[in-house]
Gaussian input, Z-matrix of N, CA and C with variables (Angstrom, degrees):
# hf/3-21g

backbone

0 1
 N
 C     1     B1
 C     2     B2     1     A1
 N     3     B3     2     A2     1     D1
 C     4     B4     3     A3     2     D2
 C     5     B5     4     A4     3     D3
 N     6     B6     5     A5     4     D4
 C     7     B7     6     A6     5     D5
 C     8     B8     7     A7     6     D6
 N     9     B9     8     A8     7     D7
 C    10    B10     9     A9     8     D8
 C    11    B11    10    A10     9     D9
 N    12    B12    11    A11    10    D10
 C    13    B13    12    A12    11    D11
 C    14    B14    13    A13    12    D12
 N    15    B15    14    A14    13    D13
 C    16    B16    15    A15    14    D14
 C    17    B17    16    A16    15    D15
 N    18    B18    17    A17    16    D16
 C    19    B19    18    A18    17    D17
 C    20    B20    19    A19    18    D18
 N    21    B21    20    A20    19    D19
 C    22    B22    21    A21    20    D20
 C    23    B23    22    A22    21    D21
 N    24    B24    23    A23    22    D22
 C    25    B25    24    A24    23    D23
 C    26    B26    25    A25    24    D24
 N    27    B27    26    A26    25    D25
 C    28    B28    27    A27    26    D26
 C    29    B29    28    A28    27    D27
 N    30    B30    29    A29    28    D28
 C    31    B31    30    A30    29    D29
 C    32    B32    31    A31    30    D30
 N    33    B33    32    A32    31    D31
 C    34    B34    33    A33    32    D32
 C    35    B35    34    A34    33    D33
 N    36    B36    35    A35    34    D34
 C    37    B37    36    A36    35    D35
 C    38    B38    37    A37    36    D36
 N    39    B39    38    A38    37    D37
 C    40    B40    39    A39    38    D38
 C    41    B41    40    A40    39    D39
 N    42    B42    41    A41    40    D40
 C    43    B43    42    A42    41    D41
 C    44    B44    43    A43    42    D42
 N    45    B45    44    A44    43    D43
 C    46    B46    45    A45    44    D44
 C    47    B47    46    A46    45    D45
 N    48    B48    47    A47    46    D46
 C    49    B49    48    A48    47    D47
 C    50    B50    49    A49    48    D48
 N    51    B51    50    A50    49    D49
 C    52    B52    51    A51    50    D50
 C    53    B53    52    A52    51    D51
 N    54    B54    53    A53    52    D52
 C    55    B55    54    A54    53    D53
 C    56    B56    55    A55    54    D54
 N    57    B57    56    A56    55    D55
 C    58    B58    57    A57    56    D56
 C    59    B59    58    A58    57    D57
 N    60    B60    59    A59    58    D58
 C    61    B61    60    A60    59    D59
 C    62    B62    61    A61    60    D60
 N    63    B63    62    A62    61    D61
 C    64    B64    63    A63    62    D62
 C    65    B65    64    A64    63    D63
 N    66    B66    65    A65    64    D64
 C    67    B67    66    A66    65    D65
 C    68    B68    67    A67    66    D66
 N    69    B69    68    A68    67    D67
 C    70    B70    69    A69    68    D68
 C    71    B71    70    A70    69    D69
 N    72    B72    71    A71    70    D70
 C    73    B73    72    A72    71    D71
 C    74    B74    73    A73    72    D72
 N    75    B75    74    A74    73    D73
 C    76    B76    75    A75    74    D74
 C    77    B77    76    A76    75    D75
 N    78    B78    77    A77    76    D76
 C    79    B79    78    A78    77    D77
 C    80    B80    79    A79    78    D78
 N    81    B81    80    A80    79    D79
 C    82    B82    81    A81    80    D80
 C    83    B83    82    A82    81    D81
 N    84    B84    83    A83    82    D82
 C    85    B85    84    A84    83    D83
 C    86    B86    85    A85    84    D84
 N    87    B87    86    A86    85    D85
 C    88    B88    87    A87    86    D86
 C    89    B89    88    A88    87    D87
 N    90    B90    89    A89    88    D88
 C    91    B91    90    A90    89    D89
 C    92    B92    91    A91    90    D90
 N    93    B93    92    A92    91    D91
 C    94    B94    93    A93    92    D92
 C    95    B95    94    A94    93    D93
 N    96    B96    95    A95    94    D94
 C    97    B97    96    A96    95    D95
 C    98    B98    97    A97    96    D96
 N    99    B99    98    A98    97    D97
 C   100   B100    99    A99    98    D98
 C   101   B101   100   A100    99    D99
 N   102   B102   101   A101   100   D100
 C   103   B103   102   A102   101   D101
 C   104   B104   103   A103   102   D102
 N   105   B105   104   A104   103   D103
 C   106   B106   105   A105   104   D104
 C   107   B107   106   A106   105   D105
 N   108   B108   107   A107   106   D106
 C   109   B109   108   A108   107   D107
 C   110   B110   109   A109   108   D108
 N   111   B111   110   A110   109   D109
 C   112   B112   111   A111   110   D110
 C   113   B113   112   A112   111   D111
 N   114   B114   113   A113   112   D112
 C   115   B115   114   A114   113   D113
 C   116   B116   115   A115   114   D114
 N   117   B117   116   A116   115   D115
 C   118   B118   117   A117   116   D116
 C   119   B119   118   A118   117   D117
 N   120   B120   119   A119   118   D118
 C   121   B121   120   A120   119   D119
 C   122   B122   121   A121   120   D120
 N   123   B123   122   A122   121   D121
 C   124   B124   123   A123   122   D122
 C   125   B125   124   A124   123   D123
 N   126   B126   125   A125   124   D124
 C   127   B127   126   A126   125   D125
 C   128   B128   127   A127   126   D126
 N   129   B129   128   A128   127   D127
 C   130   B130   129   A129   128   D128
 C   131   B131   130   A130   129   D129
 N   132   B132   131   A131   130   D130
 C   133   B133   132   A132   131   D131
 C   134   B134   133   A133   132   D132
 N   135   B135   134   A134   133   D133
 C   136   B136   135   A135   134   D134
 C   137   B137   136   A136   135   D135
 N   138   B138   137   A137   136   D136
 C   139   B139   138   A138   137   D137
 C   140   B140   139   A139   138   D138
 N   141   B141   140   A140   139   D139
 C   142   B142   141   A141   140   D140
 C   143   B143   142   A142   141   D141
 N   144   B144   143   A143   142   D142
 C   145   B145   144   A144   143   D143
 C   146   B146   145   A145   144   D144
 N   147   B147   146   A146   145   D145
 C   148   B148   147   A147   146   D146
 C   149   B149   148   A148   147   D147
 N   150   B150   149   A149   148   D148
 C   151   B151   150   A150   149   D149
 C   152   B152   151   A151   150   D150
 N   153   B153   152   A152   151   D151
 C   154   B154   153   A153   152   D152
 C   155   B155   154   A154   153   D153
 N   156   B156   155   A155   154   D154
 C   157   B157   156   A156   155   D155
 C   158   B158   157   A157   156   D156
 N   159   B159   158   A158   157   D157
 C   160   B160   159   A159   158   D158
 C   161   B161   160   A160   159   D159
 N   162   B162   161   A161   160   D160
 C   163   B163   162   A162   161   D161
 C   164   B164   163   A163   162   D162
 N   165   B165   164   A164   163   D163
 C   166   B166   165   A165   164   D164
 C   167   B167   166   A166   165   D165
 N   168   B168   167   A167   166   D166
 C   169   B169   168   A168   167   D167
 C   170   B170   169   A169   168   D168
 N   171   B171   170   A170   169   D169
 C   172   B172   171   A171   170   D170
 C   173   B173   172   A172   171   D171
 N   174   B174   173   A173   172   D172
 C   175   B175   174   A174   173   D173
 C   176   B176   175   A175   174   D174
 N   177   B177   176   A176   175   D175
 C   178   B178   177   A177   176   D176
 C   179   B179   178   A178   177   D177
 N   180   B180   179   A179   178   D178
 C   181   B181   180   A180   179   D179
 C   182   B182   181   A181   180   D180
 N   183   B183   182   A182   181   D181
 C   184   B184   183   A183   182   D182
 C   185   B185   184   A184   183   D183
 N   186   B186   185   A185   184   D184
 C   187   B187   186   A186   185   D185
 C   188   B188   187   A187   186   D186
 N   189   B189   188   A188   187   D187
 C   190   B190   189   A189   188   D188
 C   191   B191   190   A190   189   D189
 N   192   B192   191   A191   190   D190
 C   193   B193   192   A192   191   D191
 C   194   B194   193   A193   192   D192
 N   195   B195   194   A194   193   D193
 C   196   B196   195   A195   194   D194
 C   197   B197   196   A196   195   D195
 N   198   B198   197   A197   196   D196
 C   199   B199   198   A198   197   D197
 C   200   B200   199   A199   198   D198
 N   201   B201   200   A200   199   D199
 C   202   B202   201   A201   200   D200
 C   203   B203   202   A202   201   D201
 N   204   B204   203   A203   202   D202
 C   205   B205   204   A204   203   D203
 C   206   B206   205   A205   204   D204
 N   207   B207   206   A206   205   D205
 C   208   B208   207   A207   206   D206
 C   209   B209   208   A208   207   D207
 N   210   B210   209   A209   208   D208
 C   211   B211   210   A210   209   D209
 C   212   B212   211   A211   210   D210
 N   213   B213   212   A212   211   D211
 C   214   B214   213   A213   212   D212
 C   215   B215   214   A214   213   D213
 N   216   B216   215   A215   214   D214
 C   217   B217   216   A216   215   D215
 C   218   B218   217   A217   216   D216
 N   219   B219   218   A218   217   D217
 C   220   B220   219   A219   218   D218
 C   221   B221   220   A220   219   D219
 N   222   B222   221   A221   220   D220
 C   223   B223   222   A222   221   D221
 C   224   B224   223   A223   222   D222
 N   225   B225   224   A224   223   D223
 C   226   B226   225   A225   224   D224
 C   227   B227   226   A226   225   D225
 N   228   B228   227   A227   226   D226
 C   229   B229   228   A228   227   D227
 C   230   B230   229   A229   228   D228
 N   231   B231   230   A230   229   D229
 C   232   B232   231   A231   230   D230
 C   233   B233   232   A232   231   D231
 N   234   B234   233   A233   232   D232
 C   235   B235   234   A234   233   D233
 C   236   B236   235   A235   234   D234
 N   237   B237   236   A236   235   D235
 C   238   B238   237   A237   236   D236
 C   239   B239   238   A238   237   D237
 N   240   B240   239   A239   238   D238
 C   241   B241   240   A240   239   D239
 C   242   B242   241   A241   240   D240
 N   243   B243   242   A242   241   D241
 C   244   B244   243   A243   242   D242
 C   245   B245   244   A244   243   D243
 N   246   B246   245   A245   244   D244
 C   247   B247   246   A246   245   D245
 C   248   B248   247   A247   246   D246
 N   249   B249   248   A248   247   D247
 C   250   B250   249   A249   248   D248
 C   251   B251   250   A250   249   D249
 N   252   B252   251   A251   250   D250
 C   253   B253   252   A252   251   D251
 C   254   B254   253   A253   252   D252
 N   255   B255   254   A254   253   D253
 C   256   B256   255   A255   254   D254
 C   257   B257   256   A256   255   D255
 N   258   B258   257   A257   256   D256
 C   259   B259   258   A258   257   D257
 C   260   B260   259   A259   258   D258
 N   261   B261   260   A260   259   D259
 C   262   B262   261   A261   260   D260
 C   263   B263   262   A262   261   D261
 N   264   B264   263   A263   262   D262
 C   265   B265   264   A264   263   D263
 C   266   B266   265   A265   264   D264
 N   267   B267   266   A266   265   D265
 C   268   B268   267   A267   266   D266
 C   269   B269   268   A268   267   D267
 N   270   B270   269   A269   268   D268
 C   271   B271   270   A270   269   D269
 C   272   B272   271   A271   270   D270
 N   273   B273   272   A272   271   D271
 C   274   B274   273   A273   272   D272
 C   275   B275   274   A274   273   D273
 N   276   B276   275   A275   274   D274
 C   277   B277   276   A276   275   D275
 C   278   B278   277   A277   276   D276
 N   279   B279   278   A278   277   D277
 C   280   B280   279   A279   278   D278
 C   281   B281   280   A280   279   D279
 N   282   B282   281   A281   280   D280
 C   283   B283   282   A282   281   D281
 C   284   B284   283   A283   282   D282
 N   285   B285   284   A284   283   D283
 C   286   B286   285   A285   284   D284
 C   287   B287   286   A286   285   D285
 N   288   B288   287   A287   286   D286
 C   289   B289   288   A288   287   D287
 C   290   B290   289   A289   288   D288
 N   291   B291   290   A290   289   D289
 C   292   B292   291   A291   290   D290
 C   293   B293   292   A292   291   D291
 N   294   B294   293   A293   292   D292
 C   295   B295   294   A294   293   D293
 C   296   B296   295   A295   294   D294
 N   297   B297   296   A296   295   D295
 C   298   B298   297   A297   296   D296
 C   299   B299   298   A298   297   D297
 N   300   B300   299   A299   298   D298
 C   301   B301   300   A300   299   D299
 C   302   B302   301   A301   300   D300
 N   303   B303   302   A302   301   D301
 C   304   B304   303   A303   302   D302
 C   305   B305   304   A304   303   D303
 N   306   B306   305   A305   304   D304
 C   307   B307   306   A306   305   D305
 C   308   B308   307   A307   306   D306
 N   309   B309   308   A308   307   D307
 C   310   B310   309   A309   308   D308
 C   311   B311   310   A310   309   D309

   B1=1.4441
   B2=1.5152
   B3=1.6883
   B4=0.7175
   B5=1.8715
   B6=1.1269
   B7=2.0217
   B8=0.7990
   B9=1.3892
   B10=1.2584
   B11=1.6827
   B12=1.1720
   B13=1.4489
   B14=2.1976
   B15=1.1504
   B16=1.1257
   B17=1.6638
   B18=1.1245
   B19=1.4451
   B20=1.6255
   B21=1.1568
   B22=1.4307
   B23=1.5868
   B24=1.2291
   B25=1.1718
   B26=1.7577
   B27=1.2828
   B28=1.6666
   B29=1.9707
   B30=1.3789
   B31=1.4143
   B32=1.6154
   B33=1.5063
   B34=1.7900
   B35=1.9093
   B36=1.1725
   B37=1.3822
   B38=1.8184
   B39=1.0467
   B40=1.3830
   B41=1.6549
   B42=1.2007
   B43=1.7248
   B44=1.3438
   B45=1.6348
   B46=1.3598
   B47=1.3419
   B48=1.5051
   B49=1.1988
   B50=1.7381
   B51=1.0852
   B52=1.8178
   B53=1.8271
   B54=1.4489
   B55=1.8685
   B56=1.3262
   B57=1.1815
   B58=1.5384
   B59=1.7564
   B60=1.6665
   B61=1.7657
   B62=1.8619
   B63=1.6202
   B64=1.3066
   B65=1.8230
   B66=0.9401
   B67=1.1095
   B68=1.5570
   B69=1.5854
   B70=1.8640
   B71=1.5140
   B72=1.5391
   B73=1.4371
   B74=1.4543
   B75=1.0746
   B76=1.9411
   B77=1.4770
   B78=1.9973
   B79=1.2706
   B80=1.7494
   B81=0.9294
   B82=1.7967
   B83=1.0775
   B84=1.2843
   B85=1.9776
   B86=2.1585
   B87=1.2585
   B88=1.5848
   B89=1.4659
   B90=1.6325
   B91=1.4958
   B92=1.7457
   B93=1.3836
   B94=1.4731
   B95=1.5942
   B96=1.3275
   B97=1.0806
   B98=1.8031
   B99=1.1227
   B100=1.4847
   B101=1.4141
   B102=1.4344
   B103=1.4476
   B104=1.1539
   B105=1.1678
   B106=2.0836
   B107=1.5950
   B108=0.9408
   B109=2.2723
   B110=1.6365
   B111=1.5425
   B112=1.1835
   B113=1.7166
   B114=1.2221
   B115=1.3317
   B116=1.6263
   B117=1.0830
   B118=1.4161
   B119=1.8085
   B120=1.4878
   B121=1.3646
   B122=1.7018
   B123=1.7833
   B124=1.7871
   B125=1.4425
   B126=1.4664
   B127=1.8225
   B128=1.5543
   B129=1.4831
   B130=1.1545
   B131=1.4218
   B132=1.4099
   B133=1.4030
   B134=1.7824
   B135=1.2959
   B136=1.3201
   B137=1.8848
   B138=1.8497
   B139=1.6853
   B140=1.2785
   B141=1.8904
   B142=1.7272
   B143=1.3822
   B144=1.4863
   B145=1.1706
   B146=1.5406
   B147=1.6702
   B148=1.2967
   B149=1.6424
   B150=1.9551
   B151=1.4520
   B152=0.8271
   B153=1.6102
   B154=1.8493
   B155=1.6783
   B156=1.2891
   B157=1.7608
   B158=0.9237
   B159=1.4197
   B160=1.8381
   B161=1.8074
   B162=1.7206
   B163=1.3198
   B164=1.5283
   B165=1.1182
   B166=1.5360
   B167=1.5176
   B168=1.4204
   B169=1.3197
   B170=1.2800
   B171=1.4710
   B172=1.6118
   B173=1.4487
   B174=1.4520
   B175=1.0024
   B176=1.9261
   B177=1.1863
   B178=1.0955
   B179=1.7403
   B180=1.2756
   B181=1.3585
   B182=1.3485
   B183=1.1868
   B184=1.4128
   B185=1.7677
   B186=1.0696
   B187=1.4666
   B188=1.5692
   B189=1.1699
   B190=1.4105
   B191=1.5076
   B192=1.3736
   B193=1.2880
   B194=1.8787
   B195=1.8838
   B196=1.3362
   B197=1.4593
   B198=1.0880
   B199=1.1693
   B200=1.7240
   B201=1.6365
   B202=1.4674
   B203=1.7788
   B204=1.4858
   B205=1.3655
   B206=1.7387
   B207=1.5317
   B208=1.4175
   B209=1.6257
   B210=1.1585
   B211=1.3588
   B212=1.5416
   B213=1.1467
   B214=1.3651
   B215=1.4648
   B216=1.2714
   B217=1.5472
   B218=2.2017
   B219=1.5814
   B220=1.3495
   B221=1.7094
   B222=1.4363
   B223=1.1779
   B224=1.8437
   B225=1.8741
   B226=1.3216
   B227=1.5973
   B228=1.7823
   B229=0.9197
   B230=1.7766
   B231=1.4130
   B232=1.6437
   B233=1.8690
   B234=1.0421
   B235=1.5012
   B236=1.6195
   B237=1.3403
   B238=1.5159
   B239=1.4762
   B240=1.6775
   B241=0.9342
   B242=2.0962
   B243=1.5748
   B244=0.6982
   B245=2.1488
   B246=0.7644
   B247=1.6639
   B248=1.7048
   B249=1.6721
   B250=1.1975
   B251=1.2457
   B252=1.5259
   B253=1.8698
   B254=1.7631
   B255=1.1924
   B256=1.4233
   B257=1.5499
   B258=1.2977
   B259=1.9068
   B260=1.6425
   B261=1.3523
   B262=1.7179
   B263=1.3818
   B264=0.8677
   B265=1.3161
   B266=1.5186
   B267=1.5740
   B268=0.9414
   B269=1.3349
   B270=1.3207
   B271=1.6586
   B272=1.8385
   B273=1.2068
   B274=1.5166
   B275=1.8073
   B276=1.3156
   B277=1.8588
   B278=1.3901
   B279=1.8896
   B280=1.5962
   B281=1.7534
   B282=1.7109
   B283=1.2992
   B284=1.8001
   B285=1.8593
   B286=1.2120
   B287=1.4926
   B288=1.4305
   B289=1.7275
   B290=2.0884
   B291=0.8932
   B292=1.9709
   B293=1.4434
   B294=1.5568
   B295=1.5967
   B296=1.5804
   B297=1.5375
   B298=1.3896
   B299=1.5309
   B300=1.5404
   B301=1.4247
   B302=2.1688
   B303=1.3765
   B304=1.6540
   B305=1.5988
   B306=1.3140
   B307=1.6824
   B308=1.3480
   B309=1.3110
   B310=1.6455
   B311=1.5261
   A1=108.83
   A2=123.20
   A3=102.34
   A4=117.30
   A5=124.60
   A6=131.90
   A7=132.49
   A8=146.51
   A9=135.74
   A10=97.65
   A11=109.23
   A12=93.22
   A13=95.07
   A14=130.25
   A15=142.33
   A16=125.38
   A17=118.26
   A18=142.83
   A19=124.61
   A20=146.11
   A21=127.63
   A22=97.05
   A23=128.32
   A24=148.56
   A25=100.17
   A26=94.82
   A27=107.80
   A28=86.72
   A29=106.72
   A30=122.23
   A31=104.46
   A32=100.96
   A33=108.12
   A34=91.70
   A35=133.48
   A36=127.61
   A37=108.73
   A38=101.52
   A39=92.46
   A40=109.51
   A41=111.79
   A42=127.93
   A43=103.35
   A44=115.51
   A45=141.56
   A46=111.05
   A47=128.26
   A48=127.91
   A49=108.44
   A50=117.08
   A51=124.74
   A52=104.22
   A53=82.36
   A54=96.73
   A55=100.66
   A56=120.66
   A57=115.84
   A58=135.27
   A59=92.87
   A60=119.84
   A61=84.66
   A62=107.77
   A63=117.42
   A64=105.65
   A65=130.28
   A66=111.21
   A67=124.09
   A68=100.02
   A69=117.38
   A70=75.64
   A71=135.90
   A72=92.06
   A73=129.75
   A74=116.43
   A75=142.16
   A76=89.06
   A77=105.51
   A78=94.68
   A79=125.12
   A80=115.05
   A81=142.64
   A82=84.49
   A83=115.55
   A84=117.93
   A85=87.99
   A86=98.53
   A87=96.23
   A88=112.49
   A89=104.71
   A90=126.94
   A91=109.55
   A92=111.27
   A93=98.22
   A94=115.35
   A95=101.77
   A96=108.41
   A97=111.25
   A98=108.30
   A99=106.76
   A100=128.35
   A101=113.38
   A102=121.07
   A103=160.02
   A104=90.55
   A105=138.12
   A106=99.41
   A107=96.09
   A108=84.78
   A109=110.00
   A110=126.32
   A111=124.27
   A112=113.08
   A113=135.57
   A114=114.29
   A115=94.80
   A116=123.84
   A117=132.59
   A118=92.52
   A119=119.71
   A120=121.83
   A121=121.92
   A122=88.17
   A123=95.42
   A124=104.00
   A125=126.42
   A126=102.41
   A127=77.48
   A128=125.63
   A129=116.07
   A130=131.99
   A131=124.52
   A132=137.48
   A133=91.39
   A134=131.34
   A135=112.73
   A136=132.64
   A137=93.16
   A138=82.50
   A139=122.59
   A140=118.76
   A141=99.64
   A142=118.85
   A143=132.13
   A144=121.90
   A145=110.40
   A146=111.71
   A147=116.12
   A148=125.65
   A149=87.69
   A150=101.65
   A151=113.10
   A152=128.51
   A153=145.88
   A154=103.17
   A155=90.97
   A156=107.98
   A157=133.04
   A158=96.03
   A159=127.54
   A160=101.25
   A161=112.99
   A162=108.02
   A163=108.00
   A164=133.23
   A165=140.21
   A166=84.69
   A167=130.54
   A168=142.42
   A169=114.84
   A170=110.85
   A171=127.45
   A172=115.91
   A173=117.33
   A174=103.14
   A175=114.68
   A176=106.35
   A177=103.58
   A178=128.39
   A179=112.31
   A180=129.39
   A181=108.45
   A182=112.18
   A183=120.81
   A184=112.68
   A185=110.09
   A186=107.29
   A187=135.41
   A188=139.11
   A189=150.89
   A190=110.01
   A191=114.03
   A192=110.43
   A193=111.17
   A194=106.27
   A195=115.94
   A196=139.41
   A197=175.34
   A198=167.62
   A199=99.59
   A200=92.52
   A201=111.01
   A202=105.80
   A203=139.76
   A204=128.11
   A205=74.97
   A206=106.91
   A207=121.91
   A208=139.24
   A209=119.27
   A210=129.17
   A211=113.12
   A212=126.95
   A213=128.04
   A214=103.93
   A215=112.23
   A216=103.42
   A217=105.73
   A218=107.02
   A219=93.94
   A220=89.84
   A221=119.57
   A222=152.28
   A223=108.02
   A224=79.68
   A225=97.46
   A226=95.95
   A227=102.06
   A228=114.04
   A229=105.65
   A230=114.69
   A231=134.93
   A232=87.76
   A233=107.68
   A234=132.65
   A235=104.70
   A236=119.15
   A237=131.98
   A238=101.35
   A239=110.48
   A240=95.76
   A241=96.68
   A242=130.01
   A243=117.59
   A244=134.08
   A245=153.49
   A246=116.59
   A247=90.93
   A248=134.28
   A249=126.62
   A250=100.41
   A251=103.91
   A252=134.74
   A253=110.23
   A254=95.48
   A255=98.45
   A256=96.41
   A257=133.72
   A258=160.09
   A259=93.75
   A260=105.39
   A261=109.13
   A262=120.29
   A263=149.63
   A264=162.53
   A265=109.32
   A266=100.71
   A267=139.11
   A268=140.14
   A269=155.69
   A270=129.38
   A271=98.04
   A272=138.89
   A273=117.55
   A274=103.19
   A275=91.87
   A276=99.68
   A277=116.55
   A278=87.74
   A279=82.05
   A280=109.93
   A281=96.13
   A282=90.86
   A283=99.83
   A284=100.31
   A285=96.05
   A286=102.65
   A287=111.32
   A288=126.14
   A289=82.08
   A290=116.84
   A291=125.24
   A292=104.43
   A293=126.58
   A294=124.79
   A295=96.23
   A296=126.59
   A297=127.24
   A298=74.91
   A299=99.00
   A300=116.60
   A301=95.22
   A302=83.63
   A303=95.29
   A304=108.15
   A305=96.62
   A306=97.50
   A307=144.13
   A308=93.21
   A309=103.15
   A310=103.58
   D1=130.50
   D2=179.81
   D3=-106.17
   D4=162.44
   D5=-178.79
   D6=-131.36
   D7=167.62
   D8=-124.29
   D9=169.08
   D10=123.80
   D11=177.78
   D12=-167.66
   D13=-179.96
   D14=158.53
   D15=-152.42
   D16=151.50
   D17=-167.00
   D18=-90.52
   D19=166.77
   D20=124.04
   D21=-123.61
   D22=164.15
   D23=-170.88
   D24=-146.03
   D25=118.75
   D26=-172.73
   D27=-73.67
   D28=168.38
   D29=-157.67
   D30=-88.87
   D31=-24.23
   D32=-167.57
   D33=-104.76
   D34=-1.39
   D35=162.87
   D36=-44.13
   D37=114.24
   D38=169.82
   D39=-155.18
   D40=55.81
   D41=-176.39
   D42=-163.56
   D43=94.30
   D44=-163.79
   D45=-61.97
   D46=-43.01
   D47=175.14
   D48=-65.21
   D49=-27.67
   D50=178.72
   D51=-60.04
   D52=-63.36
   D53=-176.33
   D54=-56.67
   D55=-68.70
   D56=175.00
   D57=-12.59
   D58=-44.31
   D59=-149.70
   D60=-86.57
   D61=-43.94
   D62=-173.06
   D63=-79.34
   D64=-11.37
   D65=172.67
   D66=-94.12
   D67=-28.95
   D68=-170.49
   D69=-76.45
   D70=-47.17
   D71=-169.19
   D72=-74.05
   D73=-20.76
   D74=-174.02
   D75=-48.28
   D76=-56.29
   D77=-170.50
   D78=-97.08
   D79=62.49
   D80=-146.25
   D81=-148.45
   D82=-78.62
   D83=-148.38
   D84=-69.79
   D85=-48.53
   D86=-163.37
   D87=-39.97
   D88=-65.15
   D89=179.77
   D90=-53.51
   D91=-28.28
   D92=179.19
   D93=-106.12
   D94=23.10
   D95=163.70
   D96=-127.06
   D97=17.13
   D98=142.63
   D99=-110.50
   D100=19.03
   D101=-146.97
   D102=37.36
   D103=48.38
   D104=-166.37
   D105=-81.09
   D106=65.93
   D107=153.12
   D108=-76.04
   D109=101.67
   D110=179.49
   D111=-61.14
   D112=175.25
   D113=173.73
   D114=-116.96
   D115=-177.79
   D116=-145.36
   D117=-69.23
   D118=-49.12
   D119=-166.24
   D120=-55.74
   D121=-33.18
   D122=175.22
   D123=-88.91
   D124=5.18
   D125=-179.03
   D126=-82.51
   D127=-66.41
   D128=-161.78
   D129=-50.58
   D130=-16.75
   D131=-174.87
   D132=-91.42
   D133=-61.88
   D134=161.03
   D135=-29.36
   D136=-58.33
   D137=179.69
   D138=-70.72
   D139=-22.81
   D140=161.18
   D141=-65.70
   D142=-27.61
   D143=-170.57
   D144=-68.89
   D145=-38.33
   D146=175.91
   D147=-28.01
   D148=-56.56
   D149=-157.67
   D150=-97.40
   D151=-4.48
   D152=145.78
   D153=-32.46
   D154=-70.31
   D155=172.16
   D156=-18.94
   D157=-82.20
   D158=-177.92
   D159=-54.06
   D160=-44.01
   D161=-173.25
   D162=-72.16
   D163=-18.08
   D164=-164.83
   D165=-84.97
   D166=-51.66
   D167=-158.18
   D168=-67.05
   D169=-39.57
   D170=168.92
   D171=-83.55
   D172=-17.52
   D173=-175.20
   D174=-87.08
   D175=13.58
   D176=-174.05
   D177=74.38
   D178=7.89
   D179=-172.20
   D180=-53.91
   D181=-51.34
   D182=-173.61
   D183=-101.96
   D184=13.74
   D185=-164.24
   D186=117.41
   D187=177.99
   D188=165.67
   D189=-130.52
   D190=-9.44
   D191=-152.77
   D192=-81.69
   D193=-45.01
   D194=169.89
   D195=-97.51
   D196=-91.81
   D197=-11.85
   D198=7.59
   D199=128.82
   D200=-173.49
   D201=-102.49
   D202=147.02
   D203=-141.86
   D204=-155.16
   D205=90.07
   D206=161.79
   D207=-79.61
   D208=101.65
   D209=-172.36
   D210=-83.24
   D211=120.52
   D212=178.12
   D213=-110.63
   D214=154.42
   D215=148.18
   D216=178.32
   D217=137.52
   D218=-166.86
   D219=-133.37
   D220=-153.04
   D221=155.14
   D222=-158.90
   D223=145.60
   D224=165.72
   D225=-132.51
   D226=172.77
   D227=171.86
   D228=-137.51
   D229=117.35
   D230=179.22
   D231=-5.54
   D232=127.53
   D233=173.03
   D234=36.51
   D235=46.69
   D236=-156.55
   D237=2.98
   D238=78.59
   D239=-179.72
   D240=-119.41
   D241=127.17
   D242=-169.66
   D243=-20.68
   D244=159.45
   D245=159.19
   D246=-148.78
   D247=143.95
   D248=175.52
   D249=-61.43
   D250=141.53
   D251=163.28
   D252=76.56
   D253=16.22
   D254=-177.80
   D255=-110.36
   D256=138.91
   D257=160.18
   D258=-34.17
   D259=123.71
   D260=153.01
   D261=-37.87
   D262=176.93
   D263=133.89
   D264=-62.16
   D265=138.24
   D266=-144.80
   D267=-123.07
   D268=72.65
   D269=-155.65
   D270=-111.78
   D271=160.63
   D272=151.10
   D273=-166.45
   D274=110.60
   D275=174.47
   D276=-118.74
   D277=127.84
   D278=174.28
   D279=-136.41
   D280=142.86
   D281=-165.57
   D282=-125.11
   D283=123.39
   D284=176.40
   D285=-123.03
   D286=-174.69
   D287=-139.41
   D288=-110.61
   D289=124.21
   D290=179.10
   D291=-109.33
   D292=58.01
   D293=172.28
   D294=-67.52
   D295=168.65
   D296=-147.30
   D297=-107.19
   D298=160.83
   D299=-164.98
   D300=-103.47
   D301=143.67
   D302=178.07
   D303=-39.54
   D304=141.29
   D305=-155.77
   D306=91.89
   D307=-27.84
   D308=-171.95
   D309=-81.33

């Protein structure tokens, strides 16, 4: 199955298990409110991507200074097990820096 989802991460987050807790749920309420039952392979491919994130996010990699605007998105396949016409498997996070735009 493949997902798709995005984040914000306030700029002063800097305790990975916190950011973490706040994002798996964001993307809980989102997905089950499109009527998304994930199957077991994408909760788990979500919660490493989560906490990949959140730790890059805490770690100060990119800063303290802005709100960070996290893009996830993977595929699995039922017990990643190859299947014809179905997408490899998948993970892909990207985390960029959201300083307010002139004007704002």
């Amino acid at each position: 199955m493949s997902w798709s989802f995005g984040a914000k991460i306030p700029a002063e987050a800097t305790v990975s298990t916190d950011i973490a807790a706040e994002v798996l749920e964001e993307a809980r309420r989102g997905f089950e409110a499109m009527g998304i039952d994930l199957e077991e392979e994408s909760r788990h491919q979500i919660t490493v991507a989560v906490n990949e994130a959140a730790a890059i996010a805490a770690s100060g990699a990119l800063g303290h200074r802005y709100p960070l605007s996290v893009l996830l998105s993977g595929h699995s396949n039922p017990r990643h097990e190859e299947r014809t016409g179905w997408a490899a498997e998948q993970l892909t996070i990207s985390i960029v820096q959201t300083p307010p735009r002139e004007g704002d």
